[in-house]
Each structure stands twice: as structure tokens, then as C-alpha cells.
C-alpha positions in Angstrom: -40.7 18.2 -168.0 -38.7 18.1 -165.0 -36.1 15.6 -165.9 -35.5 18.0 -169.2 -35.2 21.3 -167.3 -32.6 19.3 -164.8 -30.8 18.2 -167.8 -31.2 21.6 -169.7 -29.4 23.1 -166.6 -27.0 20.7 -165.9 -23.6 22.7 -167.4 -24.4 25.1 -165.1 -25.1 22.7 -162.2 -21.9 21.3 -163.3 -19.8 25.3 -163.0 -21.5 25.9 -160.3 -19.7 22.6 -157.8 -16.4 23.6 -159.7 -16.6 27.0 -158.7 -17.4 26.0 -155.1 -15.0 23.5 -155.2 -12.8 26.2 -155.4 -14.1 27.9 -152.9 -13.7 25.4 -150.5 -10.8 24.3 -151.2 -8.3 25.9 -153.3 -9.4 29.8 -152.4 -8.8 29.2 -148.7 -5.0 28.3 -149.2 -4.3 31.1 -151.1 -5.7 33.3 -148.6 -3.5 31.6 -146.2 -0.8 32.0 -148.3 -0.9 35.1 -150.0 -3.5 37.0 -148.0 -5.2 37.9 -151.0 -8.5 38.8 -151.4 -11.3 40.0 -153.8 -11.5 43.7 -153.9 -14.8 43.4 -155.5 -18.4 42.4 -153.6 -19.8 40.3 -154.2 -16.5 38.2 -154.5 -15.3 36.9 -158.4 -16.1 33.5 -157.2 -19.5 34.4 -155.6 -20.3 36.6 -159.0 -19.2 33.7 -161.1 -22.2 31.7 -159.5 -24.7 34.5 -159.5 -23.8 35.4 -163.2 -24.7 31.2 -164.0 -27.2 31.3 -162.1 -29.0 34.1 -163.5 -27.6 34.4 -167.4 -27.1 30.5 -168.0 -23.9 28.9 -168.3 -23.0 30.3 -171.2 -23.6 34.0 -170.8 -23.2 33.2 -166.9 -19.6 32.0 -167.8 -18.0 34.4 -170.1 -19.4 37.4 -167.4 -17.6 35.5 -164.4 -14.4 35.2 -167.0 -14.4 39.1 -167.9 -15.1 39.9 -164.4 -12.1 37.7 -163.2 -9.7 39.6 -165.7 -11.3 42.8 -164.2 -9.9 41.8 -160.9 -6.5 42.9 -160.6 -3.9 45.3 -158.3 -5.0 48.4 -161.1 -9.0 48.2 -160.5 -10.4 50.0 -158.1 -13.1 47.0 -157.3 -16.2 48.0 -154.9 -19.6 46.7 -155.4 -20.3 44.9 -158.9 -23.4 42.9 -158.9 -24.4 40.8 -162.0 
């Protein structure tokens, strides 16, 4: 049983290191570079995860997408949980 829940939930497993890969890596530079940030909270990246983690990867995924498109110099932002 075990083995197939791991397996059931492995596309999310799998966004989930992407999106902290991102994180960790690429998010930092930009910050760095552009001094951009988020203007929601939790963060886009952080409500991708949450979203995956609580919807599935699916569902999970196209909320993190529309919420990314959401983010942008015309939205007010604030907090947004999923």
C-alpha cells in the first residue's frame, strides 16, 4: 500500500524539487539582479507547493500556474492562501 501511494504521489514529489529547485537556485539570482519580489504571501513559489501539496499535482499545478499569471506590476497582491 505504501509503495502505491509513493508512486501515486510521485508527479507531485517530482513539481515539488522543481519548484524548490527554483527556489534555491534560480529565484535568488533574480532577486539579486532585479530586486524583485512576490507581492503576494505566501510567495507564488511557496503557493505553488502548498497548492500540490493539498489539490494534487494536477489541480495543484494549474492553481500555482493561474496564480503566477495573477502576479504582475497591475495586482495589488496581499495574502492569497490556497
Amino acid at each position: 500500500m505504501k509503495l502505491l501511494r509513493y508512486l501515486w504521489n510521485l508527479p507531485a514529489y517530482a513539481l515539488i524539487g522543481l519548484v524548490r529547485g527554483y527556489q534555491y537556485v534560480i529565484s535568488p539570482m533574480l532577486q539579486s539582479l532585479a530586486g524583485a519580489q512576490c507581492r503576494f504571501s505566501p510567495s507564488c513559489s511557496e503557493y505553488f507547493i502548498l497548492a500540490v501539496r493539498k489539490y494534487g499535482a494536477v489541480s495543484g499545478s494549474i492553481r500555482g500556474v493561474w496564480r503566477v499569471c495573477r502576479c504582475n506590476p497591475w495586482c495589488k497582491g496581499g495574502y492569497d492562501p490556497p
